[in-house]
N, C-alpha and C positions, 0 to 999 in steps of 0.2 A: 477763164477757160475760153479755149476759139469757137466762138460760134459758128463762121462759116467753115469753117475744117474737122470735117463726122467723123473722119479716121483717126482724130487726137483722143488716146485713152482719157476717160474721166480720172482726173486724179481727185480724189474725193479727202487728201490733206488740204488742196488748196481749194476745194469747192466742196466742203462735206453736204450730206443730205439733212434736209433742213423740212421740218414739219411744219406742216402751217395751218393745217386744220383736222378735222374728221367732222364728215359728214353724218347724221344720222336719219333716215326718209323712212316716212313710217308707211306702210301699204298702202296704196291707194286704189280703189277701187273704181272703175271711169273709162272702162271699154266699154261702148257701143257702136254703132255701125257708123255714126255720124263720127266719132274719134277718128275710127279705127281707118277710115276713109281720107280723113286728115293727117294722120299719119303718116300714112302712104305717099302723101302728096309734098312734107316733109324732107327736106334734105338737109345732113349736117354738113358743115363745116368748119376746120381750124383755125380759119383765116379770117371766119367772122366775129371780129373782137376788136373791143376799143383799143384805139392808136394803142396804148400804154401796157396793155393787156396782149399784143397781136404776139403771131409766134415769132421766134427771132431762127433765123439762118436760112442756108440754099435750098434744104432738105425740108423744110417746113412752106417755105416759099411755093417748092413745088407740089409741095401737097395738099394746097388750096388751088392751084389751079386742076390737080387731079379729078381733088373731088368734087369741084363745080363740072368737069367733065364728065364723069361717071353719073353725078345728078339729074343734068340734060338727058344723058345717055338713057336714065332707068326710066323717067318720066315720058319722054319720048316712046321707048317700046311697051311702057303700062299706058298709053292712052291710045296704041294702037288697038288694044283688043278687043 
């Protein structure tokens, strides 16, 4: 399938969908203010992942610079207040 081309229908004869796990997380209990403040201070990313692991295409490319932008962005106006 083209990676760098999003407008290409997935044809799923020649790329069917393919299972590779199930996760099962059992409740976890481990909110406190000290978490909950780390948390906060937390930013995800898609972009952060081993070479082999990273996301592949333009669309994904741009969405680790997003959201290390957004990141900056939230952390910045939460340490204004």
């Amino acid at each position: 399938m083209p990676i760098e081309d999003a407008a290409q229908r997935w044809d799923e004869a020649k790329s069917p969908f393919l299972k590779v796990a199930t996760l099962h997380l059992p409740i976890q209990k481990f909110r406190n203010g000290k978490r909950a403040r780390l948390a906060e201070a937390l930013a995800f990313s898609p972009a952060h992942a081993l070479p082999e692991h990273a996301p592949l295409g333009g669309l994904n490319r741009a969405r680790g610079k997003i959201y290390a932008a957004l990141a900056r962005f939230r952390h910045a106006r939460d340490t204004r207040g």
